[in-house]
Backbone as a ProteinNet text record, in pm:
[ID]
protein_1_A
[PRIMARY]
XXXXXXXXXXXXXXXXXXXXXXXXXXXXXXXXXXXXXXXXXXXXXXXXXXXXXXXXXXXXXXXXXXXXXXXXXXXXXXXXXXXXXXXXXXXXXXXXXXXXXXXXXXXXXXXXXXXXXXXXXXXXXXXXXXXXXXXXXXXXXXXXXXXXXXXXXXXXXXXXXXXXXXXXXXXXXXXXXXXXXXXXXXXXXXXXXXXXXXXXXXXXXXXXXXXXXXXXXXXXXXXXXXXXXX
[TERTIARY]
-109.4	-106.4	-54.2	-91.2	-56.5	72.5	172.4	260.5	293.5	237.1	199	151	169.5	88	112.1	-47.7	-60.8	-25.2	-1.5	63.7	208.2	276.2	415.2	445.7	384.4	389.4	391.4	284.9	256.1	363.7	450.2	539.2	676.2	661.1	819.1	790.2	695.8	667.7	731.1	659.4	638.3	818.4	898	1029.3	1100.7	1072.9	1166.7	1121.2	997.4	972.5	1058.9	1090.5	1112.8	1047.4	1016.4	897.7	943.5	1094.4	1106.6	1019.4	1112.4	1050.4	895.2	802.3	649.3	635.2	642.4	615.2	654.8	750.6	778.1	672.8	651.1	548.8	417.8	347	196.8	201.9	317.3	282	268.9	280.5	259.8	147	71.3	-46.2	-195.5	-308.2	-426.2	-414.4	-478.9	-519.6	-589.9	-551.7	-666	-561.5	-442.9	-370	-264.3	-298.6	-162.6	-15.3	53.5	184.4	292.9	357.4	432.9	589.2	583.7	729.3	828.6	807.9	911.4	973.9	1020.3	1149.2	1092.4	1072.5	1022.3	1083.9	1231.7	1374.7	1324.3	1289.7	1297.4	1123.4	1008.7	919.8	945.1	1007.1	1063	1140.6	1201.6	1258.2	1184.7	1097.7	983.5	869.5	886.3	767.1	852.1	946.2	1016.7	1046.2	1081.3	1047.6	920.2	835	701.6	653.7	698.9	652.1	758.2	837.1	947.3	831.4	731.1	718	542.6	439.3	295.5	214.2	246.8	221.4	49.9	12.1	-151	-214.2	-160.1	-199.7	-183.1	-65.3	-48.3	-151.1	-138	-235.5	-384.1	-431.9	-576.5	-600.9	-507.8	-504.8	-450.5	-405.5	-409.9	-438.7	-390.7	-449.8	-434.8	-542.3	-499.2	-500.1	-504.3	-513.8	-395.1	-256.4	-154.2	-153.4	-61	25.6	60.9	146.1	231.6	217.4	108.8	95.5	-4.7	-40.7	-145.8	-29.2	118.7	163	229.8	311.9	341.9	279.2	103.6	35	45.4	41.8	91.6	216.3	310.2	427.6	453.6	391.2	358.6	326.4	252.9	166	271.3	335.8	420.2	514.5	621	716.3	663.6	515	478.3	519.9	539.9	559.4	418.4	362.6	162.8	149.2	39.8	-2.7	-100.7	-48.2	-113	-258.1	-365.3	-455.5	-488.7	-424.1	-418	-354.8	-283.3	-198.2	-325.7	-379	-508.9	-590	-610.2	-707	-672.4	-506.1	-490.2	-551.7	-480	-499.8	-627.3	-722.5	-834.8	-886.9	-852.3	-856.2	-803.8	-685.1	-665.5	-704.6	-724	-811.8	-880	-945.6	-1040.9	-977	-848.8	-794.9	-672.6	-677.6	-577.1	-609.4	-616.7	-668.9	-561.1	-437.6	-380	-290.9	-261.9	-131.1	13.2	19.1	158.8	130.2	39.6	-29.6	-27.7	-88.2	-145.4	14.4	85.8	184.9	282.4	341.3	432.7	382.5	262.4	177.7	212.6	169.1	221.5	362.5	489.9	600.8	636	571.5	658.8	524	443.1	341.1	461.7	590.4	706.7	660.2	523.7	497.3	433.8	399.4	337.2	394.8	481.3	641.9	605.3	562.1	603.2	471.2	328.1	214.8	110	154.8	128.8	-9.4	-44.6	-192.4	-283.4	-294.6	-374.8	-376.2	-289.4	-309.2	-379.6	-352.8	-440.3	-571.8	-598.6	-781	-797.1	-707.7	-735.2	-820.2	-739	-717.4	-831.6	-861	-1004	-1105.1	-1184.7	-1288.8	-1261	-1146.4	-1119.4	-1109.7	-1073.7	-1104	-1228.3	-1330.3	-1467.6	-1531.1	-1445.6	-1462.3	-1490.1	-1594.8	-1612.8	-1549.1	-1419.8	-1367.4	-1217.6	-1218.3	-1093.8	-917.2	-933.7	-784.1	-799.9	-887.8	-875.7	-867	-909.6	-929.7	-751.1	-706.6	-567.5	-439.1	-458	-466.5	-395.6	-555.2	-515	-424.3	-417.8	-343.3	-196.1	-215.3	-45.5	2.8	-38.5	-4	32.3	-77.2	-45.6	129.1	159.2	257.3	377	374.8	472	494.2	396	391.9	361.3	304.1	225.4	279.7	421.2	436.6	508	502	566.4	496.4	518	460.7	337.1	330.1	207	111.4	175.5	67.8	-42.6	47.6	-51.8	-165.6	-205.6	-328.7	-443.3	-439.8	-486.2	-500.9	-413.1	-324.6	-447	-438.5	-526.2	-656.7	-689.9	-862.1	-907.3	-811.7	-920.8	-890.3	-786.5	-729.4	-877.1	-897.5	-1004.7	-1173.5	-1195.1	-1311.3	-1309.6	-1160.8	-1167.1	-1179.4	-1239.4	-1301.9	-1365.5	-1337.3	-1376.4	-1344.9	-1280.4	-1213.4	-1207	-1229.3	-1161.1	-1044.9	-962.3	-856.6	-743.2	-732.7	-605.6	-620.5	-753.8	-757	-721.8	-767.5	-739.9	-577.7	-515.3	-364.5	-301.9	-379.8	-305.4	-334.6	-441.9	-468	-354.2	-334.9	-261.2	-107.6	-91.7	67	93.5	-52.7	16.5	-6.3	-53.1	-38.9	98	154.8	256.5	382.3	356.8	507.8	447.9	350.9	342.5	362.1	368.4	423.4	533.5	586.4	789.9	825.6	742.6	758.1	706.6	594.6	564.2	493.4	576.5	563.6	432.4	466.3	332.5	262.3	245	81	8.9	89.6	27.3	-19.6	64.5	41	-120.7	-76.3	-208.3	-325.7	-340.7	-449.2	-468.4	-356.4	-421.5	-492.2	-424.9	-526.9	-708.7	-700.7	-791.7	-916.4	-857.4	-916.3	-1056.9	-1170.6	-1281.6	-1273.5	-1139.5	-1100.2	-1122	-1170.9	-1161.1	-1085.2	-1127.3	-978.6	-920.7	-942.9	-866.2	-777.5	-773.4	-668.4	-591	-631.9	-569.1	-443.8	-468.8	-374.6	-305.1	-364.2	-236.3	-180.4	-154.9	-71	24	-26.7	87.5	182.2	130.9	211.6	298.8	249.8	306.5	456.9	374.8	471.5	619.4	570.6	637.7	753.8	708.1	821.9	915.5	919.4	1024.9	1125.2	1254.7	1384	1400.9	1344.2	1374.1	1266.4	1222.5	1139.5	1182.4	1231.2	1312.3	1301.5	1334.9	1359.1	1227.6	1187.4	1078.7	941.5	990.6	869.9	841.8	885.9	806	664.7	706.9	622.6	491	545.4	460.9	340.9	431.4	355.3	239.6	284.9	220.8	113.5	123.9	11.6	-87.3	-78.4	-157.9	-283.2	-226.8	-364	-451.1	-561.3	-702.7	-782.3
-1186	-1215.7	-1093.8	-1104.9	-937.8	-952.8	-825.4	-832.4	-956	-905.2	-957.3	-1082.7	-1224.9	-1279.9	-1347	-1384.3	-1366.2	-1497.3	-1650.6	-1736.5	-1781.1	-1653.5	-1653.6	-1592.7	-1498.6	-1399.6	-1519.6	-1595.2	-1735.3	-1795.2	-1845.7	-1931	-1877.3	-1727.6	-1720.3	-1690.2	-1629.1	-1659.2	-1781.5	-1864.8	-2027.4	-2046.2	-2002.1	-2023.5	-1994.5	-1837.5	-1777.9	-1843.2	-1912.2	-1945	-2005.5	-2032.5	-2129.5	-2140.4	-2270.2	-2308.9	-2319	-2292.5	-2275.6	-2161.6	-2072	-1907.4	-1881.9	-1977.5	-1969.2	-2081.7	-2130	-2174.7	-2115.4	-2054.1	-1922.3	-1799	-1756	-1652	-1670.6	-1756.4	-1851.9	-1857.9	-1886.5	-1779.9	-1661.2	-1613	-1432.8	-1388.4	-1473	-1388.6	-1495.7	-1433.2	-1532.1	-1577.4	-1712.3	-1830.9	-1797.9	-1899.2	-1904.2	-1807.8	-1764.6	-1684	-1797.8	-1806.8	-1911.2	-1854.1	-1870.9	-1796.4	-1898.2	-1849.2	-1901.3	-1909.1	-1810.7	-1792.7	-1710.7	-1622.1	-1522	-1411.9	-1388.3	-1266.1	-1131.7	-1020.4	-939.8	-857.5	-834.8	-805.6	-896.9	-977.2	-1039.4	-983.9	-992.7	-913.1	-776.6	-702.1	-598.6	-564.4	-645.8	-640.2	-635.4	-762.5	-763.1	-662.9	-621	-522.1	-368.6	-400.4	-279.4	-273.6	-412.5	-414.6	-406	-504.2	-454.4	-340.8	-227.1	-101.5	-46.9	-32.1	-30.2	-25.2	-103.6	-149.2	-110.3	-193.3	-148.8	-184.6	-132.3	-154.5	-151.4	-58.7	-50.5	-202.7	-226	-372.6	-476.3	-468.9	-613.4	-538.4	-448.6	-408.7	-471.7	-417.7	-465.7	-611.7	-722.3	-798.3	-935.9	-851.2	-923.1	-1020.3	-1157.2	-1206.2	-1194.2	-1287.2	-1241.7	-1408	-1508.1	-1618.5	-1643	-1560.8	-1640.6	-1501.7	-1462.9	-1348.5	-1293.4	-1339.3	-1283.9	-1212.8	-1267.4	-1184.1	-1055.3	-1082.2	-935.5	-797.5	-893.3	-792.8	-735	-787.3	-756.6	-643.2	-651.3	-547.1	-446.5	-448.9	-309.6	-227.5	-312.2	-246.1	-226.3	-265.1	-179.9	-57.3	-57	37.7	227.7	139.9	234.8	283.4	191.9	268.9	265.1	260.3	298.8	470.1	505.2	646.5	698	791.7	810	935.1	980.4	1097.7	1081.4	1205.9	1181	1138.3	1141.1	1126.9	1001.5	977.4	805.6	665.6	782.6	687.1	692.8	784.9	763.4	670.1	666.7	588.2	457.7	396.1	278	243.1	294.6	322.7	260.5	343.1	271.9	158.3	91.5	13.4	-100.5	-83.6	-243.3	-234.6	-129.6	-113.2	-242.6	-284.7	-383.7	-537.3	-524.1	-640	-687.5	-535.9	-637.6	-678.1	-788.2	-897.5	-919.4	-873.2	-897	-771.7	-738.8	-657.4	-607.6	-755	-754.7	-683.7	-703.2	-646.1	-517.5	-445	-330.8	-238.5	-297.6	-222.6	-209.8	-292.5	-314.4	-215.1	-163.9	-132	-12.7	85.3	204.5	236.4	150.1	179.2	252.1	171.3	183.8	318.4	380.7	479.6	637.6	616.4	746.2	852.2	874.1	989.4	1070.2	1048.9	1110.8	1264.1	1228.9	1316.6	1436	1441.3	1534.1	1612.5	1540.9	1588.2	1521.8	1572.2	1571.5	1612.7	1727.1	1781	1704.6	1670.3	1620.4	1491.2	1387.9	1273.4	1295.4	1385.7	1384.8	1386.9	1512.3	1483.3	1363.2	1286.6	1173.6	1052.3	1081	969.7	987.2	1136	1180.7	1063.4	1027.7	967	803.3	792	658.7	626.4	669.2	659.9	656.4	698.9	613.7	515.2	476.1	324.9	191	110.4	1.9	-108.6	-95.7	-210.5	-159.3	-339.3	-301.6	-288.7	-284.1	-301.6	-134.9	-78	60.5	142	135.5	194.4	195.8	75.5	34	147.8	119.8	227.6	320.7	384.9	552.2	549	504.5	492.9	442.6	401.8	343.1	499	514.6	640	721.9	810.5	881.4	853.2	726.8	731.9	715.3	703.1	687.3	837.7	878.9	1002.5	1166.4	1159.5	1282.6	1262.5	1298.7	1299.4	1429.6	1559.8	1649.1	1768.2	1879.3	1939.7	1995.9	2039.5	2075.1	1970	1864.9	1757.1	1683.3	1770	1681.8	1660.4	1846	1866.1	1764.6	1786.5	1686	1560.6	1530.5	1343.6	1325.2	1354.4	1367.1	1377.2	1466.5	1533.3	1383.3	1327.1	1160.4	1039.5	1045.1	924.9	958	1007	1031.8	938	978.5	929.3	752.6	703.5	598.2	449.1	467	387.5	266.3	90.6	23.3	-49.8	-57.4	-46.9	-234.9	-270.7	-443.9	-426.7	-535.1	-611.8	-496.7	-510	-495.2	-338.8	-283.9	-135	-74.1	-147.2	-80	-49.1	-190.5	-200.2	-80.5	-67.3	89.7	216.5	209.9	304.6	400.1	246.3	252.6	297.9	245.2	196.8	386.2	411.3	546.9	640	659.1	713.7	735.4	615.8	580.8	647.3	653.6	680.3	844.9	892.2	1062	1121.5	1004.6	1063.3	1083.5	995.9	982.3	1122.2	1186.8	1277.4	1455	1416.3	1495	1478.3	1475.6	1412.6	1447.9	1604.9	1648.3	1669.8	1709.1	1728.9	1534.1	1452.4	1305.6	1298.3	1291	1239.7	1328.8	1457.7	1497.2	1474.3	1433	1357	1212.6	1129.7	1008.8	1015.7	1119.5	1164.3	1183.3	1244.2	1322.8	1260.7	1167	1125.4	1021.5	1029	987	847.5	782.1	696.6	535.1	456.8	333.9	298	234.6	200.2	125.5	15.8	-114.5	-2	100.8	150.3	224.2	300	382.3	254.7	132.4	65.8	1.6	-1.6	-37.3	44.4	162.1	247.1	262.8	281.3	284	187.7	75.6	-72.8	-36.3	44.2	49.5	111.1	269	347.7	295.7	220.1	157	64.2	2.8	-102	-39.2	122	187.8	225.3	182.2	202.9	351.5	439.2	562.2	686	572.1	630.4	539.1	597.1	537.9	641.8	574.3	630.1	673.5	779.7	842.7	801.4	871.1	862.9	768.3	658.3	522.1	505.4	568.1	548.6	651.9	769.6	901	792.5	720.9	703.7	593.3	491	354.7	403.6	556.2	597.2	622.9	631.9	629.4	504.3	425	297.6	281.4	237.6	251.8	140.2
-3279.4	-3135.9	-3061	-2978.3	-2856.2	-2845.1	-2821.6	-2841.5	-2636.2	-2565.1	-2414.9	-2420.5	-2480.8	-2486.1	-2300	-2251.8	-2154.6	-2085	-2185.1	-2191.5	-2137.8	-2220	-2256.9	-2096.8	-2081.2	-1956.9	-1789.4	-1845.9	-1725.9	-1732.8	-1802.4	-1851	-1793.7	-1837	-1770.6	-1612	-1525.4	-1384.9	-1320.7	-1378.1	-1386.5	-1352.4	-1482.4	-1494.6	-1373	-1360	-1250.7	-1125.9	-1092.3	-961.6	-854.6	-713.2	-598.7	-563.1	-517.9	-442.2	-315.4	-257.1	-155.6	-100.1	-155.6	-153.8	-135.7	-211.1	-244.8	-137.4	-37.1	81	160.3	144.5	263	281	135	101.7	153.4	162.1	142.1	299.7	385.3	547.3	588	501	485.3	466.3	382.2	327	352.2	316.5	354	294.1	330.7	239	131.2	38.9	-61.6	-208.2	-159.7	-306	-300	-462.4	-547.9	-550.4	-501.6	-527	-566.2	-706.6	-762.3	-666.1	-648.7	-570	-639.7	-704.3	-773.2	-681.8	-656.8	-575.3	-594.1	-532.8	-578.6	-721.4	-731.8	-792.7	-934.1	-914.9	-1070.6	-1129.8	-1071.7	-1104.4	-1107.2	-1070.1	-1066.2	-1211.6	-1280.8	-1388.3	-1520.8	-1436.8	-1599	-1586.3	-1494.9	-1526	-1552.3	-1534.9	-1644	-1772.1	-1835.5	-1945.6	-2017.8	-1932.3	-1995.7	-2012.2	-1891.3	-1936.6	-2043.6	-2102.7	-2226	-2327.8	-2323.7	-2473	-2449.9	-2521	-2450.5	-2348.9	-2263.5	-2121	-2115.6	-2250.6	-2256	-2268.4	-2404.3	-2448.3	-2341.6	-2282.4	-2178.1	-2081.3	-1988.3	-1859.4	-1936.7	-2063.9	-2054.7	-2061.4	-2134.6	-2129	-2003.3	-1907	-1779.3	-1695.8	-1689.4	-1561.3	-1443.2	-1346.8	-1181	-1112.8	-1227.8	-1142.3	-1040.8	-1059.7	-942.9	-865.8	-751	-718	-760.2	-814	-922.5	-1067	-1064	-1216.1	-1187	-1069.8	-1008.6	-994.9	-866.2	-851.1	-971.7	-1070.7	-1182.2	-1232.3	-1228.7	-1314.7	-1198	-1101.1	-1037	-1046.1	-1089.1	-1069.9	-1218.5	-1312	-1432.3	-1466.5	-1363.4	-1362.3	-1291.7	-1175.6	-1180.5	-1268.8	-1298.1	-1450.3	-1551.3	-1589.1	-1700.8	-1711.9	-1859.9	-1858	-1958.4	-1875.8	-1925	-1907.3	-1921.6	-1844.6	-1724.1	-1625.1	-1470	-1487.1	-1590.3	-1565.2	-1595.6	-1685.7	-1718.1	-1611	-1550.5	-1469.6	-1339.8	-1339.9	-1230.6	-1272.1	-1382.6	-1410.3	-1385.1	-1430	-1433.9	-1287.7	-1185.5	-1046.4	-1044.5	-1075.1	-1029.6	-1082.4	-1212.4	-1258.5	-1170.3	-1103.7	-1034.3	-890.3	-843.2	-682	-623.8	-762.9	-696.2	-712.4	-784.6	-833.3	-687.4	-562.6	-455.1	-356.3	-332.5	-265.5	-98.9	-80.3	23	31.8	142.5	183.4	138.5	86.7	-1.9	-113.6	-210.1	-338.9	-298.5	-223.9	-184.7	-133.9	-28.6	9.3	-115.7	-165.8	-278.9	-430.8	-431.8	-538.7	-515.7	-406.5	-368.2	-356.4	-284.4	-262.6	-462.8	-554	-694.8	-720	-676.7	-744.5	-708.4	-746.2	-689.3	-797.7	-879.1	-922.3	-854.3	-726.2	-648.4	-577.9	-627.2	-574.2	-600.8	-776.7	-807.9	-878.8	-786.4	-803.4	-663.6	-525.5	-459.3	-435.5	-483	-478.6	-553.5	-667.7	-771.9	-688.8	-631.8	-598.7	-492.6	-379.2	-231.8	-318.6	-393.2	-411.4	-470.5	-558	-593.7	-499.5	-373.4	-252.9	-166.1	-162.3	-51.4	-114.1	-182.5	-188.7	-140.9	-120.5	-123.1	32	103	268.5	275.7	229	263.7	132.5	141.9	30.3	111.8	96.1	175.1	167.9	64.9	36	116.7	197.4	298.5	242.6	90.7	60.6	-43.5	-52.3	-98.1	-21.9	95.5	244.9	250.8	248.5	363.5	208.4	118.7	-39.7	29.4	30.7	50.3	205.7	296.1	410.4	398.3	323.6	285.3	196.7	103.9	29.1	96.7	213.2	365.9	391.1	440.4	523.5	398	331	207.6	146.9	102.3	29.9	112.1	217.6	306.6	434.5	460.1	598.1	606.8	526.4	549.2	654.9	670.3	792.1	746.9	588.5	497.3	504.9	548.7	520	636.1	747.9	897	888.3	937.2	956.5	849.7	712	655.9	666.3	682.6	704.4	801.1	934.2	1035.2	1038.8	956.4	922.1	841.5	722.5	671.2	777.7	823.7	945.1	1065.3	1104.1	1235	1219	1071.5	1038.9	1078.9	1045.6	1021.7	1127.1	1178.2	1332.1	1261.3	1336	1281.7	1199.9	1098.2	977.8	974.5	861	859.2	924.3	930.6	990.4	947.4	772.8	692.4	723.2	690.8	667.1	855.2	921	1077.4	1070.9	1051.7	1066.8	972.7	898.5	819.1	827.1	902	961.1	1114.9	1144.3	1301	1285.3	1147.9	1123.3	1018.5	961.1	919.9	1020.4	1148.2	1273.2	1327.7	1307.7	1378.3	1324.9	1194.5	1083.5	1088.6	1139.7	1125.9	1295.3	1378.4	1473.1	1507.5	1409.5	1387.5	1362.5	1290.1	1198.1	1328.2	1338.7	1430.8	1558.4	1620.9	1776.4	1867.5	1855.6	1948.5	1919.7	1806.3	1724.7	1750.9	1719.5	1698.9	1816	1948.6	2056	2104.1	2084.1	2100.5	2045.6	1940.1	1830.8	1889.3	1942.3	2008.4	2141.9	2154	2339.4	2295.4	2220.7	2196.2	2090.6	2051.3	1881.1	1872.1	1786.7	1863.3	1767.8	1728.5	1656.5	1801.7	1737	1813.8	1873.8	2029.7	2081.8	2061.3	1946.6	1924.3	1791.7	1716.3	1611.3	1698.2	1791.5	1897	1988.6	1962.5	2073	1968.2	1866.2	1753.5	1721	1714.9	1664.1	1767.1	1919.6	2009.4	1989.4	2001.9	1954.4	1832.2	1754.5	1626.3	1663.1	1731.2	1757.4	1875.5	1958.2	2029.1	1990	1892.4	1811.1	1695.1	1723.4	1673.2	1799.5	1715.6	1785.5	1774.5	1722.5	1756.1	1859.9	1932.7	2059.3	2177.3	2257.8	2353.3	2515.5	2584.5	2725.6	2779.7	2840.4	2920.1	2803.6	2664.9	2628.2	2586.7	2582.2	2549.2	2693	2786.5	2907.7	2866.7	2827.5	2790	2685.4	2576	2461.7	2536.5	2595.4	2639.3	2719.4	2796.6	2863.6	2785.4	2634.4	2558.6	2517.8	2554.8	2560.1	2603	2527.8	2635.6	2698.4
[MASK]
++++++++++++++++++++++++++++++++++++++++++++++++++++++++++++++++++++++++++++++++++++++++++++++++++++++++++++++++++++++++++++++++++++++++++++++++++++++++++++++++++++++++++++++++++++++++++++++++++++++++++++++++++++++++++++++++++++++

């Protein structure tokens, strides 16, 4: 039997669950995902042990029927210890397996090898901004504002963000929201890119919004920024 059996794996989910918690959760996210109700901190644990041991064997053997056991295989995926090219690969291996926001944001926060191979991952990420699927799209945009907000990184950041007009629901909102966290970062280059940008006006008024509901833009230029809406 696998050392992962995928049973045993259901079972202790099952264990750690609240169903308080998993009625709290299940307003968070679209309809239609089972959520057990586990804490992020306690998935967080087992998927450190799981990567301890063969993270190969359990990842191929995987299910995705609850939440929880999806997000699990992502955050496997991060403290697994691999090589960068493998760890790309896993990458693309569950791309198609996240189904909501939570999956997708939480998946990237734990990908912290990015750190320390910044280049290899951007070309990784270029093909994936024109991907038609709206949670690989929202991917590489989350990565952006997590991993690429340094001053080396604008101009780029900017050059795949522009294309992206239109976008589903999830992928717009990450689009808007990594606008927002690079204007934190660099003020006038952004503002001038939203003046200017041949990006839709429904991502262009979410990002102001975005940018707006930070406490660290305040006074005149909240007026400067809001003149930004179209």
């Amino acid at each position: 039997m696998s050392e992962y059996d995928q049973d045993r794996i259901r079972e202790e989910l099952e264990r750690l669950a609240e169903p308080e918690y998993s009625r709290f959760s299940s307003h968070l996210l679209p309809e239609g995902e089972q959520i057990l109700g586990v804490r992020l901190p306690k998935l967080r644990q087992m998927a450190k042990e799981i990567a301890k041991g063969d993270f190969r064997d359990y990842l191929a053997s995987a299910r995705d029927g609850v939440f929880e056991e999806t997000m699990l295989q992502g955050m496997v995926i991060g403290y697994a210890k691999c090589p960068l090219e493998e760890r790309l690969q896993l990458i693309t291996a569950f791309l198609p397996k996240i189904r909501n926001w939570s999956v997708c944001d939480s998946f990237v926060v734990g990908l912290k090898f990015t750190k320390k191979n910044k280049e290899e991952v951007f070309s990784y990420l270029l093909p994936l901004f024109q991907s038609k699927e709206e949670y690989t799209v929202r991917f590489a945009c989350v990565m952006i504002l997590n991993y690429y907000t340094d001053d080396e990184d604008l101009v780029r950041d900017l050059a795949v963000l522009e294309p992206l007009s239109d976008q589903p629901f999830y992928a717009k909102m990450a689009v808007a929201w990594a606008l927002s966290i690079l204007y934190l970062h660099h003020r006038p280059e952004v503002y001038e890119f939203l003046k200017k940008t041949t990006l839709d006006d429904s991502t262009v008024n979410l990002a102001v919004r975005k940018i707006l509901e930070s406490r660290m833009v305040k006074g005149e230029e909240r007026d400067t920024v809001r003149a930004l809406k179209r």
